[in-house]
PDB file with SEQRES, HELIX, SHEET and CRYST1 records, atoms N, CA, C and O in Angstrom:
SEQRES   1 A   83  UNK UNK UNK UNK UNK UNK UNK UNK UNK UNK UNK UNK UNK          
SEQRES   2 A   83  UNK UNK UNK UNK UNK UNK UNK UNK UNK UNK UNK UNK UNK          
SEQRES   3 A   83  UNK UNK UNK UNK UNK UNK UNK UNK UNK UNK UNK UNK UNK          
SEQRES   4 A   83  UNK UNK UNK UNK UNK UNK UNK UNK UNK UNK UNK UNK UNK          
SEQRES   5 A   83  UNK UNK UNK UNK UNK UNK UNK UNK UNK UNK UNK UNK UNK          
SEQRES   6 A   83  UNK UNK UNK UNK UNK UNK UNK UNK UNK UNK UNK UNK UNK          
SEQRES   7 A   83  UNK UNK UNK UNK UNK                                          
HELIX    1 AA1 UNK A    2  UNK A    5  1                                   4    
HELIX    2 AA2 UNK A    7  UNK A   10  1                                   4    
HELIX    3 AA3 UNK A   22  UNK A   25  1                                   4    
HELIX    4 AA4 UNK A   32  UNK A   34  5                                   3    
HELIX    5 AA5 UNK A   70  UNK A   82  1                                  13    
SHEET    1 AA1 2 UNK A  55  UNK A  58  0                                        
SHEET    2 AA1 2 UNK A  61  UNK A  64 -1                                        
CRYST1    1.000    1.000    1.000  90.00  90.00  90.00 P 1           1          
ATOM      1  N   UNK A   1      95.214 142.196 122.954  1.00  0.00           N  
ATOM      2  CA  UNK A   1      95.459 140.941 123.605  1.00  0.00           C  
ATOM      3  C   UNK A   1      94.605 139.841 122.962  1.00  0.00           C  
ATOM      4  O   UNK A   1      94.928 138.684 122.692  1.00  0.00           O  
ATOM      5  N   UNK A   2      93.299 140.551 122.758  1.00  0.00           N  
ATOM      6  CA  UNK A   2      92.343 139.145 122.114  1.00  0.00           C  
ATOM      7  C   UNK A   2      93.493 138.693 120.477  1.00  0.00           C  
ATOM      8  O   UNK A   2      93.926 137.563 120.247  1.00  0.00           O  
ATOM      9  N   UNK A   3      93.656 139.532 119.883  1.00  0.00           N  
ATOM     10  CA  UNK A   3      94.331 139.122 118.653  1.00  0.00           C  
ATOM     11  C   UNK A   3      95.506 138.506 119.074  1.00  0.00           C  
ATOM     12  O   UNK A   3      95.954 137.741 118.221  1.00  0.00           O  
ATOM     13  N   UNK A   4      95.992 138.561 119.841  1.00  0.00           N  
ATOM     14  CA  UNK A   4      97.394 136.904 120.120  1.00  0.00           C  
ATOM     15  C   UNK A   4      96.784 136.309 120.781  1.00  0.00           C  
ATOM     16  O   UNK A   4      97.158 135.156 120.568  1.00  0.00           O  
ATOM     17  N   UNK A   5      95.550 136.279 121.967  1.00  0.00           N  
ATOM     18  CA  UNK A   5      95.156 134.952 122.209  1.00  0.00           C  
ATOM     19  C   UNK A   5      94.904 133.949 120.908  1.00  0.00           C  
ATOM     20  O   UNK A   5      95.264 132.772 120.894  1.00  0.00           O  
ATOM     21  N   UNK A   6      94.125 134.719 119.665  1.00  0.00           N  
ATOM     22  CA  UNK A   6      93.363 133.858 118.704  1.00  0.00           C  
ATOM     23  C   UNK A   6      94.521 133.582 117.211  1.00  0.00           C  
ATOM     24  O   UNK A   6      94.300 133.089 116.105  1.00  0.00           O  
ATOM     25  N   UNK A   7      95.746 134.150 117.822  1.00  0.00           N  
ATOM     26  CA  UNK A   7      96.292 134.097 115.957  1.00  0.00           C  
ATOM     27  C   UNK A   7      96.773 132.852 115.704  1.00  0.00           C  
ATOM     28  O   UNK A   7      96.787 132.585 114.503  1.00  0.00           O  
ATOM     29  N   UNK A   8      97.287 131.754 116.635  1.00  0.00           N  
ATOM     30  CA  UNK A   8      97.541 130.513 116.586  1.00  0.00           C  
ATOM     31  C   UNK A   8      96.429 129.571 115.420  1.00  0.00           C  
ATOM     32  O   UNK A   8      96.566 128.817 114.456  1.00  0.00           O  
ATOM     33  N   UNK A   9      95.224 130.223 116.287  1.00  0.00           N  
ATOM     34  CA  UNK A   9      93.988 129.604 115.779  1.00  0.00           C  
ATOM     35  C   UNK A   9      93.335 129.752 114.540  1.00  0.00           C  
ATOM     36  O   UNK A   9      92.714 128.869 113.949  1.00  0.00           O  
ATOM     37  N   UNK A  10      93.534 131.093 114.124  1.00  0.00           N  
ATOM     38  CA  UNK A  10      92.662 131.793 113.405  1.00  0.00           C  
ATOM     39  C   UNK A  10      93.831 132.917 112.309  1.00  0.00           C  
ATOM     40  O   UNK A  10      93.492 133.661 111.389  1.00  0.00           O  
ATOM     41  N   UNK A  11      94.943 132.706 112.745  1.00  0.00           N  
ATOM     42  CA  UNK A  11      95.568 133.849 112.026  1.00  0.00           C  
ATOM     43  C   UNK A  11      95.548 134.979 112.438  1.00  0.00           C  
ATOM     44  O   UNK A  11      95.687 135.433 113.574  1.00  0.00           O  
ATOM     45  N   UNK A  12      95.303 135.612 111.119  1.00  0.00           N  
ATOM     46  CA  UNK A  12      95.215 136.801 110.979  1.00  0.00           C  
ATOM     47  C   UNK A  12      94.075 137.650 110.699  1.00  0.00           C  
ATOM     48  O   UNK A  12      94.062 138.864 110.495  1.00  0.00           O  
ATOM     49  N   UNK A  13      92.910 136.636 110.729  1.00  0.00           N  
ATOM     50  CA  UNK A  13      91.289 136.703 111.115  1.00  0.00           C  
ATOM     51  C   UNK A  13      90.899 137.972 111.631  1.00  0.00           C  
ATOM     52  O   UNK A  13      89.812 138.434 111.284  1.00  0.00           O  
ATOM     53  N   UNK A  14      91.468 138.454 112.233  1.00  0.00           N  
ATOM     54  CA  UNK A  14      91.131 139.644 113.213  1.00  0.00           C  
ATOM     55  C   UNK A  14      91.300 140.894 113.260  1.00  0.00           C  
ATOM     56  O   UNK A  14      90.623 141.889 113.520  1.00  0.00           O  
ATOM     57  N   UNK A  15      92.795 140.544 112.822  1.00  0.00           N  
ATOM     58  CA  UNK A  15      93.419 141.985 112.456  1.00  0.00           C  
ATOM     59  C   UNK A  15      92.894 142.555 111.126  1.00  0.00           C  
ATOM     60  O   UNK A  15      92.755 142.076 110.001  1.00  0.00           O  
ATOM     61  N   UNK A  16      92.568 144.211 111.887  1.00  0.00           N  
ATOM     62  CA  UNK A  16      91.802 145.648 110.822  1.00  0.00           C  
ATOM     63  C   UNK A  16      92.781 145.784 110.138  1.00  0.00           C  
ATOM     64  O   UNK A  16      92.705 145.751 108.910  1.00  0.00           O  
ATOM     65  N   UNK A  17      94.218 146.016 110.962  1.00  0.00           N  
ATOM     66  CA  UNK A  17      95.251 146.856 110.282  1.00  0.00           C  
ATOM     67  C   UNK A  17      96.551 146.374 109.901  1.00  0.00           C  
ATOM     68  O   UNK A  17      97.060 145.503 110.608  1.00  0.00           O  
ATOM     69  N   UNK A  18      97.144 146.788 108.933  1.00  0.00           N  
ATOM     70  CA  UNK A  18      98.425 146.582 108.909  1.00  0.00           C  
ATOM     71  C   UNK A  18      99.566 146.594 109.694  1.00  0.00           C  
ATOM     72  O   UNK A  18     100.668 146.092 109.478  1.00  0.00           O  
ATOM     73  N   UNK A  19      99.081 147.346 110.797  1.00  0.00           N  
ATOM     74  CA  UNK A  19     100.443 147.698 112.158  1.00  0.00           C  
ATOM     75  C   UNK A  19      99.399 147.985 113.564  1.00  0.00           C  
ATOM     76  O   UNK A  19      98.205 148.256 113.434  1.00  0.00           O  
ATOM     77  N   UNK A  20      99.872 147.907 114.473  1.00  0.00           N  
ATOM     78  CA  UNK A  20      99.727 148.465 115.409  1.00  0.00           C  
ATOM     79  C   UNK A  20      99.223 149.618 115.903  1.00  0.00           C  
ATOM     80  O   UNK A  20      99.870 150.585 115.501  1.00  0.00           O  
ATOM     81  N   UNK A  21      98.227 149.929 116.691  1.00  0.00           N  
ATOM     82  CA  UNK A  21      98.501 151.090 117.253  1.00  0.00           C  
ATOM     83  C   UNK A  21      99.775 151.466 117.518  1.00  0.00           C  
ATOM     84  O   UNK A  21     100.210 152.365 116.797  1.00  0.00           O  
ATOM     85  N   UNK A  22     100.602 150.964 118.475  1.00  0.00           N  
ATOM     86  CA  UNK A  22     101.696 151.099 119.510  1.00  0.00           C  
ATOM     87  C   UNK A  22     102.387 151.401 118.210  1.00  0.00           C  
ATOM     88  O   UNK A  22     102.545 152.588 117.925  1.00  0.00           O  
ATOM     89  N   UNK A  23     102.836 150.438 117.357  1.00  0.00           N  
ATOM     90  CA  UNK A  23     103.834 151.196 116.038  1.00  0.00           C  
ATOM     91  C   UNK A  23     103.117 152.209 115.873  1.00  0.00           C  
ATOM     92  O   UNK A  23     103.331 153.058 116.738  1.00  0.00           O  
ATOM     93  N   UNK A  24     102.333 152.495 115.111  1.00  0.00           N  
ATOM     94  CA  UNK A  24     101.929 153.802 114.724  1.00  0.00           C  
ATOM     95  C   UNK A  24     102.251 155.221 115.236  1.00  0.00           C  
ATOM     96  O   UNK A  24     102.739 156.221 114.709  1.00  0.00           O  
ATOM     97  N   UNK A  25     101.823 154.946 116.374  1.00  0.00           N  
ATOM     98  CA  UNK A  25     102.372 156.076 117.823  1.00  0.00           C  
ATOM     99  C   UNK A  25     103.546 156.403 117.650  1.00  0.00           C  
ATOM    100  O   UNK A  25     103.911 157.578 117.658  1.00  0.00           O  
ATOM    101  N   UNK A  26     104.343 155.376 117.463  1.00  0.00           N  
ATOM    102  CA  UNK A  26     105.868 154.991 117.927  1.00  0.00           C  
ATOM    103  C   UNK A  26     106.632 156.020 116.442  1.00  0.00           C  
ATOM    104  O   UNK A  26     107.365 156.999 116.580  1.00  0.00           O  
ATOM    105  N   UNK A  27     106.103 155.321 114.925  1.00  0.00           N  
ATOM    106  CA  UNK A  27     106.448 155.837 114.082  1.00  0.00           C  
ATOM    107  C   UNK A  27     106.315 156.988 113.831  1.00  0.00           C  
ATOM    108  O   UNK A  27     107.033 157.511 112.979  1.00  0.00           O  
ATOM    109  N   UNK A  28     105.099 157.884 114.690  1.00  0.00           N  
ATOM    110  CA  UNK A  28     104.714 159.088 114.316  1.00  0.00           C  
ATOM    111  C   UNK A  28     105.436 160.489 115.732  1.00  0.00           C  
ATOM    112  O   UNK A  28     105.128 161.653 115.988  1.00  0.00           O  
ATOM    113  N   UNK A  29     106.404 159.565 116.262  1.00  0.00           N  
ATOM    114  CA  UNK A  29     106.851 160.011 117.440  1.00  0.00           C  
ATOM    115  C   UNK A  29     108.323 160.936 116.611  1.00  0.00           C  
ATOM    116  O   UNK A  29     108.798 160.477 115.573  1.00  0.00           O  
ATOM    117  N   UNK A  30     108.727 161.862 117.065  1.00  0.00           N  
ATOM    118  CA  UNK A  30     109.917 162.346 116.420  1.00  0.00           C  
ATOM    119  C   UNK A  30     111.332 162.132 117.084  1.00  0.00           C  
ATOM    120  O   UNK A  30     112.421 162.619 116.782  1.00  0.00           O  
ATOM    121  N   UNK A  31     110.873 160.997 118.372  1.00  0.00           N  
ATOM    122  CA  UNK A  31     111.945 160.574 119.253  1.00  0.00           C  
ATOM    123  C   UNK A  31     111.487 159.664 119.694  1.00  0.00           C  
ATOM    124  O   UNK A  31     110.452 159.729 120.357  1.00  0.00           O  
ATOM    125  N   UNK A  32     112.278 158.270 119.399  1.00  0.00           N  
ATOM    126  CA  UNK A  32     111.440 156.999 119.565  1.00  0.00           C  
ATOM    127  C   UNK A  32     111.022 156.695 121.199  1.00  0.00           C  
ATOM    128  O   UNK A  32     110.125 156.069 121.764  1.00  0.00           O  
ATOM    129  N   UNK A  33     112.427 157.662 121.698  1.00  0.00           N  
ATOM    130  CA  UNK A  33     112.414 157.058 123.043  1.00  0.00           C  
ATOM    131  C   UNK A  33     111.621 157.535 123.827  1.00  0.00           C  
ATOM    132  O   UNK A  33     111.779 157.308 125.026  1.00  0.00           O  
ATOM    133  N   UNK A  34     110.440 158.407 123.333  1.00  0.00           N  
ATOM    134  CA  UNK A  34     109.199 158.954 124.167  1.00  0.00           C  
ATOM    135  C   UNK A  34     108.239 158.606 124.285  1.00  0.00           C  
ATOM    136  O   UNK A  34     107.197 159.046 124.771  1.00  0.00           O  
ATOM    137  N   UNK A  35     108.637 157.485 123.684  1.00  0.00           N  
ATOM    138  CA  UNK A  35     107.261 156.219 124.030  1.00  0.00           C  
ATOM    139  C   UNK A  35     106.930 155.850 125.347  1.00  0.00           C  
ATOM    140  O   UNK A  35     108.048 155.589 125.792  1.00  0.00           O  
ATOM    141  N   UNK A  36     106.203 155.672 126.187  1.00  0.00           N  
ATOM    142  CA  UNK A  36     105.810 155.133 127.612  1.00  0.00           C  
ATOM    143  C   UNK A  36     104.896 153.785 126.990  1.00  0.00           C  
ATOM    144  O   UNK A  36     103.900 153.837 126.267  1.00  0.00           O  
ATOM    145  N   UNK A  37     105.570 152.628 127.512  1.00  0.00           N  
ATOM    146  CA  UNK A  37     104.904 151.634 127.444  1.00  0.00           C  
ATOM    147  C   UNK A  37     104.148 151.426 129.073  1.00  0.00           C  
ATOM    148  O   UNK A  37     104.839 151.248 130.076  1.00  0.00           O  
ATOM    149  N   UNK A  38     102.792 151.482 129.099  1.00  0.00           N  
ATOM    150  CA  UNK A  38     102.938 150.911 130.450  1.00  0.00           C  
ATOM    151  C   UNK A  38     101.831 149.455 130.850  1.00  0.00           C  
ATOM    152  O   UNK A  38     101.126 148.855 130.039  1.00  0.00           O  
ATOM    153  N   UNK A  39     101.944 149.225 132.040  1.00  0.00           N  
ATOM    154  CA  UNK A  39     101.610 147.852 132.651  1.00  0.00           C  
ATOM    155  C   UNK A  39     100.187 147.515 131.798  1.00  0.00           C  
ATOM    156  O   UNK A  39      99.534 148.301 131.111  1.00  0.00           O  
ATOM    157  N   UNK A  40      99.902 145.961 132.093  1.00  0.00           N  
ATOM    158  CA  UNK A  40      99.198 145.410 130.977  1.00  0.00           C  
ATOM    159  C   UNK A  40      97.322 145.884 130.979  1.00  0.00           C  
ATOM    160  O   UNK A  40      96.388 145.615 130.223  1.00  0.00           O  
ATOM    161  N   UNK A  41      97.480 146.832 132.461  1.00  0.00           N  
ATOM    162  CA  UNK A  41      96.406 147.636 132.236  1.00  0.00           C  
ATOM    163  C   UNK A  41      94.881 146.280 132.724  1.00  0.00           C  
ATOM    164  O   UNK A  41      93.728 146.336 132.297  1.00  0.00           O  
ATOM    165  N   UNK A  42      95.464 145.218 133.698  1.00  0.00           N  
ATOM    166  CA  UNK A  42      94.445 144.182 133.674  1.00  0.00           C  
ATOM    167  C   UNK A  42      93.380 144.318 135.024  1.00  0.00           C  
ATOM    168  O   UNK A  42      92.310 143.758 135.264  1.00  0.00           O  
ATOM    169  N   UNK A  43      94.270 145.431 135.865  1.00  0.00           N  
ATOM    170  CA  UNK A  43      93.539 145.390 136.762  1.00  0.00           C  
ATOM    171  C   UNK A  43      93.017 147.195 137.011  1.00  0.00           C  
ATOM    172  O   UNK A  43      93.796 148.099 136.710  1.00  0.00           O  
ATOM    173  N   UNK A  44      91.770 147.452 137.527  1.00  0.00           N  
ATOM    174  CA  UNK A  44      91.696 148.990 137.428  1.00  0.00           C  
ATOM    175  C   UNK A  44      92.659 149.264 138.614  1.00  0.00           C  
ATOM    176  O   UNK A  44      93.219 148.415 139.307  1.00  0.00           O  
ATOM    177  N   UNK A  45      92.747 150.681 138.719  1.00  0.00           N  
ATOM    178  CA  UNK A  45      93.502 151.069 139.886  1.00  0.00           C  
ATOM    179  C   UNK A  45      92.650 151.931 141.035  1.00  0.00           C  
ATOM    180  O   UNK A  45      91.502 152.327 140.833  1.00  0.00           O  
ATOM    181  N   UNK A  46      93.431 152.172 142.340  1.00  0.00           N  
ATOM    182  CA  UNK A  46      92.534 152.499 142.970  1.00  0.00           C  
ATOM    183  C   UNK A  46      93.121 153.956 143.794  1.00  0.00           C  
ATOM    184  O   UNK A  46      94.201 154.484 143.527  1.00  0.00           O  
ATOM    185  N   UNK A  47      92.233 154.409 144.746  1.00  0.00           N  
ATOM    186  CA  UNK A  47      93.241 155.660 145.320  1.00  0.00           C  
ATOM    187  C   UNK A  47      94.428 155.123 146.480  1.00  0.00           C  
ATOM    188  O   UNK A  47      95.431 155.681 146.925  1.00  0.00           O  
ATOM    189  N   UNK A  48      93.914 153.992 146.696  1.00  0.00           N  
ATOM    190  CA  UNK A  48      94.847 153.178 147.694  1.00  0.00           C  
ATOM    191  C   UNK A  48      96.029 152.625 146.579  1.00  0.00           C  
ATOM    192  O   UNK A  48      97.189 152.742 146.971  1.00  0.00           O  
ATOM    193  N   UNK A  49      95.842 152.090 145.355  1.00  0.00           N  
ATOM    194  CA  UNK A  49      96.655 151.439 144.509  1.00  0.00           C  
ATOM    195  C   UNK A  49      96.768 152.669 142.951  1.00  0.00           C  
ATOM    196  O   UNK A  49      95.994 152.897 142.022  1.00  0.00           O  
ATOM    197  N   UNK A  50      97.764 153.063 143.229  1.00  0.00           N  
ATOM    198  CA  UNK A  50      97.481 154.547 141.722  1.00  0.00           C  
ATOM    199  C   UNK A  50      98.868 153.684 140.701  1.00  0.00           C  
ATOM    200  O   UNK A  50      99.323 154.138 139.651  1.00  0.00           O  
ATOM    201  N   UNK A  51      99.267 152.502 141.314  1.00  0.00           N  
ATOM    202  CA  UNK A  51     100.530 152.174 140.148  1.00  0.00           C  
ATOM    203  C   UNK A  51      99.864 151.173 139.611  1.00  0.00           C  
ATOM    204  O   UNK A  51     100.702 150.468 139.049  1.00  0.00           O  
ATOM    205  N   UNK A  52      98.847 150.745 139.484  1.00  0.00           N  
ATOM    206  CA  UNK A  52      98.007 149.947 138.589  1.00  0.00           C  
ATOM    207  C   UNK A  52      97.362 150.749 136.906  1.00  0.00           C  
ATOM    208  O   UNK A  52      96.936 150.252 135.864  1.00  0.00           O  
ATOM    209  N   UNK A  53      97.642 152.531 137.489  1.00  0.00           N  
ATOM    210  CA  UNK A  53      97.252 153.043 136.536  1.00  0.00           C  
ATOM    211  C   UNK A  53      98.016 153.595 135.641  1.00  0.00           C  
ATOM    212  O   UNK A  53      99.226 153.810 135.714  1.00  0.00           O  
ATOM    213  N   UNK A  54      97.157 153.864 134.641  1.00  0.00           N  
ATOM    214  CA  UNK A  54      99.098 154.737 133.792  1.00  0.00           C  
ATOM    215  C   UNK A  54      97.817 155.666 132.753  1.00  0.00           C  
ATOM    216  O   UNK A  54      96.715 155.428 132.260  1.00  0.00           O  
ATOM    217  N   UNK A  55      99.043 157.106 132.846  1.00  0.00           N  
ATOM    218  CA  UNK A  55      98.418 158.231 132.247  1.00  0.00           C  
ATOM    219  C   UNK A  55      99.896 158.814 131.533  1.00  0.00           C  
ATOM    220  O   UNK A  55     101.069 158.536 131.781  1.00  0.00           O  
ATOM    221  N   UNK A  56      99.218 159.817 130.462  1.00  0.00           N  
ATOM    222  CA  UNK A  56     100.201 160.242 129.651  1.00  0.00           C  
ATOM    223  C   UNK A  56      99.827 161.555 129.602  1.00  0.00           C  
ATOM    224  O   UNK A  56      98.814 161.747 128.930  1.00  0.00           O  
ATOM    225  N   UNK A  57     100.512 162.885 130.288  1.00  0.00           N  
ATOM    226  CA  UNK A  57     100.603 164.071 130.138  1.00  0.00           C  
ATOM    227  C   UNK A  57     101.197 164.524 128.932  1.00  0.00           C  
ATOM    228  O   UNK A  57     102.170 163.953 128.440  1.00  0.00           O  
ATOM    229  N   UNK A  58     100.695 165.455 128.465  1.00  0.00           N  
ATOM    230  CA  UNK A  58     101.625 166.319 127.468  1.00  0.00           C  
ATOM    231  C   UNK A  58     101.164 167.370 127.684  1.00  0.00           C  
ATOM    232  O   UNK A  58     100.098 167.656 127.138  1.00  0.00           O  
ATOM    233  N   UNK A  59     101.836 168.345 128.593  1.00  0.00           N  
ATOM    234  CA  UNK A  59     101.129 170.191 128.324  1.00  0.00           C  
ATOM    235  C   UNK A  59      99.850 170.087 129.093  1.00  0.00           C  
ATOM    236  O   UNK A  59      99.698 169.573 130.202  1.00  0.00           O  
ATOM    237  N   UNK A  60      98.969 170.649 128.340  1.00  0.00           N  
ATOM    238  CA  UNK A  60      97.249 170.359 128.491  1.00  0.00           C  
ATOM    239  C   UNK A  60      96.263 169.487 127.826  1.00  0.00           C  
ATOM    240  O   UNK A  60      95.075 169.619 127.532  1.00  0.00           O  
ATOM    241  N   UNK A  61      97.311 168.372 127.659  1.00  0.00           N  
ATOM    242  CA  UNK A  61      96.675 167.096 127.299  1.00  0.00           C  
ATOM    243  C   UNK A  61      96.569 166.100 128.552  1.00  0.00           C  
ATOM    244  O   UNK A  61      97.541 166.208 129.299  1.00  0.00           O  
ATOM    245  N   UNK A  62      95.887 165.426 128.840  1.00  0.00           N  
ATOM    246  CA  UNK A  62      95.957 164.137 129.295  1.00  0.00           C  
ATOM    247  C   UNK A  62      95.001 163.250 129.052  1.00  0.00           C  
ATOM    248  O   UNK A  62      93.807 163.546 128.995  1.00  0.00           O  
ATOM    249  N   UNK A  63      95.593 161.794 128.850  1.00  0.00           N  
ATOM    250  CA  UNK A  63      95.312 160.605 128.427  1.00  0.00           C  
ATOM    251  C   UNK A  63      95.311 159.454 129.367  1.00  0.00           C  
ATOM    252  O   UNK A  63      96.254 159.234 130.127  1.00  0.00           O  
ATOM    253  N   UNK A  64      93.942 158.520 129.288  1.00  0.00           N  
ATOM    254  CA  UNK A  64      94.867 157.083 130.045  1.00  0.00           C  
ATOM    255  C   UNK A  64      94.257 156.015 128.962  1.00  0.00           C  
ATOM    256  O   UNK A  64      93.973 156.540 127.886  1.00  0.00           O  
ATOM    257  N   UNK A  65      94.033 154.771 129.047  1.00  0.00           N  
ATOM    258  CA  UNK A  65      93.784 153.654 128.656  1.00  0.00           C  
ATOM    259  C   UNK A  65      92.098 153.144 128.063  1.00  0.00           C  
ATOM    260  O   UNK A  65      91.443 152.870 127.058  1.00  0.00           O  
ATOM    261  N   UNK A  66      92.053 153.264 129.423  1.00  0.00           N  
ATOM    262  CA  UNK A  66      90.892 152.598 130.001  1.00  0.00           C  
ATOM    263  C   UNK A  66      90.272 153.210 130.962  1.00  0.00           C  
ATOM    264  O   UNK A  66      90.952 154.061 131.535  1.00  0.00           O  
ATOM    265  N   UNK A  67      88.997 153.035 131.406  1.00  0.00           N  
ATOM    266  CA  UNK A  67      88.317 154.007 132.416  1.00  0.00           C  
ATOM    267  C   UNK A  67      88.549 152.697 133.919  1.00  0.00           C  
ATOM    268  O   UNK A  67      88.029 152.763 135.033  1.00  0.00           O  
ATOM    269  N   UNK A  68      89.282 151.869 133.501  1.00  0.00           N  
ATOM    270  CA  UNK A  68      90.322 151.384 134.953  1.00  0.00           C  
ATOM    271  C   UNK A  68      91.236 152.196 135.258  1.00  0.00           C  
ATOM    272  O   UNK A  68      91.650 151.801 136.348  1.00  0.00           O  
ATOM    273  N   UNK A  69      92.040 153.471 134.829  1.00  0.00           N  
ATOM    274  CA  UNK A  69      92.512 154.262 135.087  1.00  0.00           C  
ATOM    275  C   UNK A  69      92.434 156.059 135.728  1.00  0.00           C  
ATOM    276  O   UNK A  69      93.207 157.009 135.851  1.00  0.00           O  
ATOM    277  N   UNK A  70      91.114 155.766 135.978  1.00  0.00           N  
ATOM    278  CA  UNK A  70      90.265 156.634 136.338  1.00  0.00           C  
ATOM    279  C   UNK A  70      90.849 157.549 137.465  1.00  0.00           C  
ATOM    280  O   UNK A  70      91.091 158.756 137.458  1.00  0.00           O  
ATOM    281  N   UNK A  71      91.024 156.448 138.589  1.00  0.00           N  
ATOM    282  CA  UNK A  71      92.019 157.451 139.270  1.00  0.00           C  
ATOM    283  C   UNK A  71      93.312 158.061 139.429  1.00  0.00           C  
ATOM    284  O   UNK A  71      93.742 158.893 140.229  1.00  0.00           O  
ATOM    285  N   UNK A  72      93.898 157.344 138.321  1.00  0.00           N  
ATOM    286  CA  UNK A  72      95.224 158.115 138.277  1.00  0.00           C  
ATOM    287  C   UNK A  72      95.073 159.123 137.128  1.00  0.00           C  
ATOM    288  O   UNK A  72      96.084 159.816 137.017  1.00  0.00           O  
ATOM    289  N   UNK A  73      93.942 159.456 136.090  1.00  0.00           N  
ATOM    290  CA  UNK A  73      93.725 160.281 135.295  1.00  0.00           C  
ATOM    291  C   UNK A  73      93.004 161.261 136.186  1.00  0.00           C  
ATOM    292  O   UNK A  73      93.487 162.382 136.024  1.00  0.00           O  
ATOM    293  N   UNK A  74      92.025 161.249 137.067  1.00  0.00           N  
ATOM    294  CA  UNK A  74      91.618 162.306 137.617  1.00  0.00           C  
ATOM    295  C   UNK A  74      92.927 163.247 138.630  1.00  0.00           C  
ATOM    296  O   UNK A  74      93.196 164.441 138.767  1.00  0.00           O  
ATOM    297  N   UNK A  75      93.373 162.217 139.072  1.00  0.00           N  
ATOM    298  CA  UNK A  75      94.072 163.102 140.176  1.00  0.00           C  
ATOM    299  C   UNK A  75      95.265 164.125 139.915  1.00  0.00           C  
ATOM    300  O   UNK A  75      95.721 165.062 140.569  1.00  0.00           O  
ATOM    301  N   UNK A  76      95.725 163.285 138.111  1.00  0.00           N  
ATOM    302  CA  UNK A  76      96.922 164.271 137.322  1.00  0.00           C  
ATOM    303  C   UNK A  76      95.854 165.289 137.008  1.00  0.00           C  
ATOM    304  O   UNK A  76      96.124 166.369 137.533  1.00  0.00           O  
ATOM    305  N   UNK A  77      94.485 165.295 136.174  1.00  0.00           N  
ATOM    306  CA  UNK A  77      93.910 166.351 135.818  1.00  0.00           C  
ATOM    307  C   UNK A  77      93.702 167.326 136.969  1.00  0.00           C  
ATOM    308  O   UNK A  77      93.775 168.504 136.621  1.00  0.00           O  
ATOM    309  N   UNK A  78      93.450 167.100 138.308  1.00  0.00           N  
ATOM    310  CA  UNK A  78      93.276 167.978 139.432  1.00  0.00           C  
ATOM    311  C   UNK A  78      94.655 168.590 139.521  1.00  0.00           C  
ATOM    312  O   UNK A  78      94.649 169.743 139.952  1.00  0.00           O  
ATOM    313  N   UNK A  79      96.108 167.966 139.142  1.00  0.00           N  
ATOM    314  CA  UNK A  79      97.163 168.671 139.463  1.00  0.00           C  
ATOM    315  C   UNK A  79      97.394 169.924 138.287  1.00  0.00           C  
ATOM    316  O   UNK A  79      97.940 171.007 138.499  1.00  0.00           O  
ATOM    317  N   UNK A  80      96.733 169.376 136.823  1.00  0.00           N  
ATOM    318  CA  UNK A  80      97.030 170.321 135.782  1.00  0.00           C  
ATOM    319  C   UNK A  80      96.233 171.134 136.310  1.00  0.00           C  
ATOM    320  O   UNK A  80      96.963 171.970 136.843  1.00  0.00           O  
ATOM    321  N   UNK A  81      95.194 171.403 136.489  1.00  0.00           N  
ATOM    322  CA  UNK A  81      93.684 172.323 136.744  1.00  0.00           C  
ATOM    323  C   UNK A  81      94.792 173.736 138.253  1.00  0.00           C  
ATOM    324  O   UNK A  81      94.906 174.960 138.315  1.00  0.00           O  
ATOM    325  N   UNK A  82      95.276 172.641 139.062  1.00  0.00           N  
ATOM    326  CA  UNK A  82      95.883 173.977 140.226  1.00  0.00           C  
ATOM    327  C   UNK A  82      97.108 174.660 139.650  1.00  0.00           C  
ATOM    328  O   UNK A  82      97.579 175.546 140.363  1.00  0.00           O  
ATOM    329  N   UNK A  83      97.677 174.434 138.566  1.00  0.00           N  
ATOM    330  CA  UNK A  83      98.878 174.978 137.970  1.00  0.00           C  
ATOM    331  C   UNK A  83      98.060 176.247 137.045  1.00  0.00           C  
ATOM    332  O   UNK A  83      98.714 177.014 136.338  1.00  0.00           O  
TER     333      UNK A  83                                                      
END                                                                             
């Protein structure tokens, strides 16, 4: 997000890389459409609010963002852990 607040200003000043994370992911995906984009991730989430958060299972992987996602990453890891 900081790199499109500043590219007006500054260009391309900022940018490390040639692409994206999100491309990268995307390109290294063997089905594009298994991408999960999710929400802009601005606010943490809570146990009262869990759609503020976003996590990405695979198997015995799991992933979230940000440690604003804390509770919707713990509570999928408590569901993998009883399986």
């Amino acid at each position: 997000m900081a790199y499109y607040l500043t590219k007006n200003r500054v260009g391309d000043y900022y940018r490390t890389y040639t692409q994206t994370v999100q491309d990268e992911v995307i390109n290294a995906l063997t089905n594009k459409k298994n991408f999960k984009k999710g929400n802009m991730g601005l606010l943490r989430d809570s146990y009262e609010n869990l759609n503020r958060g976003f996590v990405v299972k695979d198997r015995h992987y799991i992933s979230s963002r940000w440690p604003g996602d804390a509770y919707s990453f713990s509570l999928e890891f408590l569901k993998m852990l009883k399986k």
